[in-house]
N, C-alpha and C positions, 0 to 999 in steps of 0.2 A: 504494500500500500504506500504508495505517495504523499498521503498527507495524513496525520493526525490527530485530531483535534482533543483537546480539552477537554473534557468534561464538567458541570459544576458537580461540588461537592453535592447536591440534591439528586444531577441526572446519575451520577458514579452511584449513589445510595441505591435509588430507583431499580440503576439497572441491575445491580447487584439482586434486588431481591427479586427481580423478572428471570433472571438466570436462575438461583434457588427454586423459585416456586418451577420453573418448568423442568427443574431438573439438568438446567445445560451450562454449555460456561456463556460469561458474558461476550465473549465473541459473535457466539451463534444467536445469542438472545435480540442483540444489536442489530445483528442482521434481520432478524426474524420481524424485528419493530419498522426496520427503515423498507420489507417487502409491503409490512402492514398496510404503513403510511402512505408506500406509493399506489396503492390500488385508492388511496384516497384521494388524491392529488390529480388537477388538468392533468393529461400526459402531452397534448399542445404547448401549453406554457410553460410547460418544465423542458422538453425539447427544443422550445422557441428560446431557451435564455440558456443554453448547453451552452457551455465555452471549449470542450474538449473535446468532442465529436468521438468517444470512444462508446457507440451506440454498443458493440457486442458485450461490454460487459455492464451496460445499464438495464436495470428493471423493467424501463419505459421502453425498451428497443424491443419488447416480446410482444411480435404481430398479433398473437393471439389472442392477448390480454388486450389489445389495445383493441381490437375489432370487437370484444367483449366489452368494452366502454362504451364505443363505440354505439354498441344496442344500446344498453343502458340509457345512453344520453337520449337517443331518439325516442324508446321508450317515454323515457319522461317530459317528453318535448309535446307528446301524443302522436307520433308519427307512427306508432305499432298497429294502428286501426283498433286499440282497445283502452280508448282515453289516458286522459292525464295520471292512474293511480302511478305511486311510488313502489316500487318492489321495496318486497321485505328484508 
């Protein structure tokens, strides 16, 4: 890894015990949190402000998650032919 950052002392605690309760080290907890976040996140805006173009080892560069947004958004646009509801 190329850069590492900091943590505060609250996220190092945090993560510490997300690693515990899952039973993993905090490596893979960290990871598991920033896959989380990214299924939450524009995958647009987050690829519109890349400064490193290194798509094959990003989250967001998996077609098939992104084509899976992709529903979603329209889904909730009302473009599925079965109104505005939000999926669960």
């Amino acid at each position: 890894m190329a850069y590492s950052p900091e943590l505060s002392i609250t996220g190092s605690s945090t993560l510490r015990r997300m690693a515990w309760a899952g039973r993993i080290t905090m490596t893979k907890a960290i990871d598991e949190a920033i896959q989380i976040l990214s299924r939450q996140m524009d995958r647009q805006a987050v690829c519109a402000a890349c400064r490193d173009r290194k798509c094959e080892f990003c989250y967001f560069s998996n077609l098939e998650r992104s084509q899976h947004h992709e529903k979603e958004r329209n889904h909730s646009r009302g473009n599925s032919g079965k109104g505005n509801r939000s999926l669960p």
